[in-house]
C-alpha positions as a printed Julia matrix, in Angstrom:
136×3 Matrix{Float64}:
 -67.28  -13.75    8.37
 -66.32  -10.32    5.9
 -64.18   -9.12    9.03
 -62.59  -12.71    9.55
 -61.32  -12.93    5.76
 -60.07   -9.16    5.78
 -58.4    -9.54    9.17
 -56.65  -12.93    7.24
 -55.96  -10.87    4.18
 -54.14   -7.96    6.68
 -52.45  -10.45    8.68
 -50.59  -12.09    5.79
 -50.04   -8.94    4.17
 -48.1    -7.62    7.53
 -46.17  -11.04    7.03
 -45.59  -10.24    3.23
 -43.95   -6.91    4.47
 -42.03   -8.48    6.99
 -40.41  -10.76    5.03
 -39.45   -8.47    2.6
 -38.09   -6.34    5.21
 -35.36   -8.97    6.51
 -34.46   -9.65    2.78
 -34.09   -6.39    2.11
 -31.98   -6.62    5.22
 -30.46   -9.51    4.41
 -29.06   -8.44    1.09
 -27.85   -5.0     2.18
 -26.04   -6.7     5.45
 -23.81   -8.79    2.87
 -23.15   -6.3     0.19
 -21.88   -3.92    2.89
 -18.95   -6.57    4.07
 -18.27   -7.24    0.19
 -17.42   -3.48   -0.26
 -15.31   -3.15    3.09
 -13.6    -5.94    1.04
 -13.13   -4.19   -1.82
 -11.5    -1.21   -0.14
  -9.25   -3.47    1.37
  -8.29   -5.02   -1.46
  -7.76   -1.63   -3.21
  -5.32   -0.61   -0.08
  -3.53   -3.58   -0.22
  -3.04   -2.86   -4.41
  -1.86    1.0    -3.55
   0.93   -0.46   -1.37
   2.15   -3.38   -3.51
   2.06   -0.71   -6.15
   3.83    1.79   -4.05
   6.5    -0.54   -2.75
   7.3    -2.02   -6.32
   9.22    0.63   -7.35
  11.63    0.11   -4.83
  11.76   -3.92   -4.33
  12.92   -4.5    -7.76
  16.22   -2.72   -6.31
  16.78   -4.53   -3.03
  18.2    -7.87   -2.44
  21.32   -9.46   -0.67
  23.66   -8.53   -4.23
  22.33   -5.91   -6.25
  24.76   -4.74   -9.06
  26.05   -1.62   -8.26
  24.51   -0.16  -11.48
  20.95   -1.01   -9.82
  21.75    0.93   -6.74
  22.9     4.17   -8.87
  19.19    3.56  -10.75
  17.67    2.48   -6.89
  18.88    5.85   -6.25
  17.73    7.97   -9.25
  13.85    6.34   -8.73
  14.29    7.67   -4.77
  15.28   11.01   -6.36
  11.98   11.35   -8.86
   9.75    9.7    -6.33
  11.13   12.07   -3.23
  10.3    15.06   -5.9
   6.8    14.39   -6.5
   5.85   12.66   -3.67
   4.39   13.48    0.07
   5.45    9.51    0.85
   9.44   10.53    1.21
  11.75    7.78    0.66
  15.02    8.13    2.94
  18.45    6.43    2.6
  20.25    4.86    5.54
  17.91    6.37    7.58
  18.49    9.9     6.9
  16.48   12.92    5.31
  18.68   13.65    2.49
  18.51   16.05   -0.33
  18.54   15.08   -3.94
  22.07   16.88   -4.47
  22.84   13.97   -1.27
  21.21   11.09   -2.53
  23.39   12.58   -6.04
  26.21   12.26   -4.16
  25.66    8.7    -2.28
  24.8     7.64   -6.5
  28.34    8.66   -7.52
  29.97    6.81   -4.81
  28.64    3.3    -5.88
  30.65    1.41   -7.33
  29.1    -0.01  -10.46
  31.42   -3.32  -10.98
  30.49   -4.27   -6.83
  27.98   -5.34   -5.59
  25.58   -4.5    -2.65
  23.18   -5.61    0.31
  20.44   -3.32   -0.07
  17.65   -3.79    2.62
  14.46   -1.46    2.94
  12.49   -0.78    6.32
   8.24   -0.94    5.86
   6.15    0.7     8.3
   4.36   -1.43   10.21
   0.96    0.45   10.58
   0.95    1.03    6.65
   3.14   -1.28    4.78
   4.76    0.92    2.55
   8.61    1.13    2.43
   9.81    4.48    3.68
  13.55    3.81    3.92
  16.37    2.06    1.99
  19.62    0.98    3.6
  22.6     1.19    0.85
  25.94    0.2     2.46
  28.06    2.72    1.66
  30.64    3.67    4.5
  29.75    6.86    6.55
  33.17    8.58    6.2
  32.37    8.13    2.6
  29.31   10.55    3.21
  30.49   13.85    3.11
């Protein structure tokens, strides 16, 4: 009878630990899709973040004053900045994109369109319509 009762007490004991186990499991199995979540979430921030420097400049008629400042912000960002910014899809130089500024006319206005890249989201070029031959 003294081995039936301890052979009870074991046996429920083995099904205490058990059932902690899977809760255990349980609980770490949802916080782990809660933080792949989060980094998500924090990705998706970094690009909004990223791109809203630029979007505030782009539309179907932007002043021509906002292009000349569009082109300033691609100047300071370009400078500090591994994520380079090109115009018209072109590696330019800041004396360049200087140059592209003082060609905009500030009384017309323009189209300005950016390119994002697909695999990341961010904006890595800006399309101002200024005429090539313009470009020296």
């Amino acid at each position: 009878m003294e081995n039936a009762s301890k052979a009870l007490i074991i046996a429920g004991s083995v099904l205490i630990a058990i059932l902690v186990i899977s809760l255990g499991l349980l609980i770490f199995k949802s916080t782990s899709g809660t933080t792949a979540q989060t980094q998500d979430l924090g990705k998706t921030l970094e690009v909004q973040q990223f791109n809203s420097q630029f979007l505030k400049y782009c539309g179907d008629s932007v002043k021509g004053s906002q292009v000349r400042t569009l082109c300033e912000v691609i100047i300071a960002h370009n400078a500090n900045s591994d994520n380079k910014v090109t115009i018209n899809d072109s590696n330019r130089t800041a004396s360049q994109i200087s140059d592209i500024r003082n060609k905009i006319k500030t009384n017309q206005n323009y189209a300005v369109k950016q390119d994002v890249n697909d695999s990341t989201g961010l904006i890595y070029n800006i399309n101002i319509p200024v005429e090539w031959y313009q470009l020296d």
